[in-house]
N, C-alpha and C positions, 0 to 999 in steps of 0.2 A: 516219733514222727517229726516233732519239732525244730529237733534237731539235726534229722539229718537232711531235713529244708537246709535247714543255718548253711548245714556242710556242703550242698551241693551250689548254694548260693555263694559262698565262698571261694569252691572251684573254678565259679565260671567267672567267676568275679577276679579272682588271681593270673587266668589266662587271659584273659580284656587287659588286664595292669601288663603282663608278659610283653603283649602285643606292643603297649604304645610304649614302654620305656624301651625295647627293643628298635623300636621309630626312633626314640631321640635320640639312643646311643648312635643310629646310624646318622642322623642330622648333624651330632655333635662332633663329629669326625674332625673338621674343620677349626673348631675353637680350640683354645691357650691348652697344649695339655699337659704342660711345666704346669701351669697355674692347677690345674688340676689335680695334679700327683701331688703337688704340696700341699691342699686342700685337704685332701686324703687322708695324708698322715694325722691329723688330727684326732682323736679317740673317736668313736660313734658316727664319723663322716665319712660315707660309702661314695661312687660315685652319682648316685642321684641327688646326694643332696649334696655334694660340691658342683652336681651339672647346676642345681639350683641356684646356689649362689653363685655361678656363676654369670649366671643368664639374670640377675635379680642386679648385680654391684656393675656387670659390663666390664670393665674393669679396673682394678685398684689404685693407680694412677691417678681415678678423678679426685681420691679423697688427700688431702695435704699430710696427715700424718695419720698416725694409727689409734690417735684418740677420736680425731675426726670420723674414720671406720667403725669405731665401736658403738661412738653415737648414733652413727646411721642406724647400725645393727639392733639396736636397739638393749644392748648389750653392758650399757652404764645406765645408774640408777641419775635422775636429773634431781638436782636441789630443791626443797621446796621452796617457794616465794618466799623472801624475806631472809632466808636463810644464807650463811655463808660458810666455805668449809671449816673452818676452825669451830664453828661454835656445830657445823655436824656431826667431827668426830668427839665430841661430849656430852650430844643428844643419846637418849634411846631410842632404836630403829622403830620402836612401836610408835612412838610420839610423833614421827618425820612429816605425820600430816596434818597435824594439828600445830594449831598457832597460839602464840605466850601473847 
C-alpha cells in the first residue's frame, strides 16, 4: 500500500514538474540559444540545467577569464589560509585543513 502511495505521489508530482518546465522552455524562447547548445554539449547537461545556468551567470562576458568562471561556480577548490600553491602541491589532501 506504501508504495503505491510513493507511486502515485510520484505521478502527480512528475506531471506538476511537466507543467512548469514546459512554462520555462516556453519563457526561454527569447534567451542566448548559441549559449545554450554549447552548454549542452557538455556530458550530463540537459537543457534545464544549461536553462539554469544560464539564468544563474546572465551572461559570461561578466566574468574576465575562465578561472574567474570557475571560481564563481564554485568549481576550484580555494587555498587554505596560510597556504601557497607550491607548498599545496606537496601537502596531502587530507591535511588541506589543518595548520603546521
Amino acid at each position: 500500500m506504501s508504495v503505491d502511495c510513493d507511486i502515485d505521489m510520484i505521478n502527480a508530482l512528475d506531471a506538476i514538474i511537466y507543467k512548469i518546465e514546459k512554462e520555462i522552455y516556453a519563457q526561454a524562447k527569447h534567451h542566448d540559444r548559441n549559449a545554450l547548445s554549447i552548454l549542452m554539449t557538455a556530458p550530463g547537461i540537459g537543457e534545464m540545467i544549461a536553462l539554469t545556468i544560464l539564468y544563474e551567470i546572465h551572461t559570461i562576458k561578466r566574468f574576465p577569464s575562465a578561472q574567474k568562471f570557475s571560481s564563481y561556480s564554485r568549481l576550484v577548490t580555494c587555498l587554505p589560509a596560510g597556504r601557497n600553491v607550491k607548498e599545496l602541491q606537496t601537502v596531502n589532501p587530507l591535511e588541506m585543513g589543518t595548520t603546521k
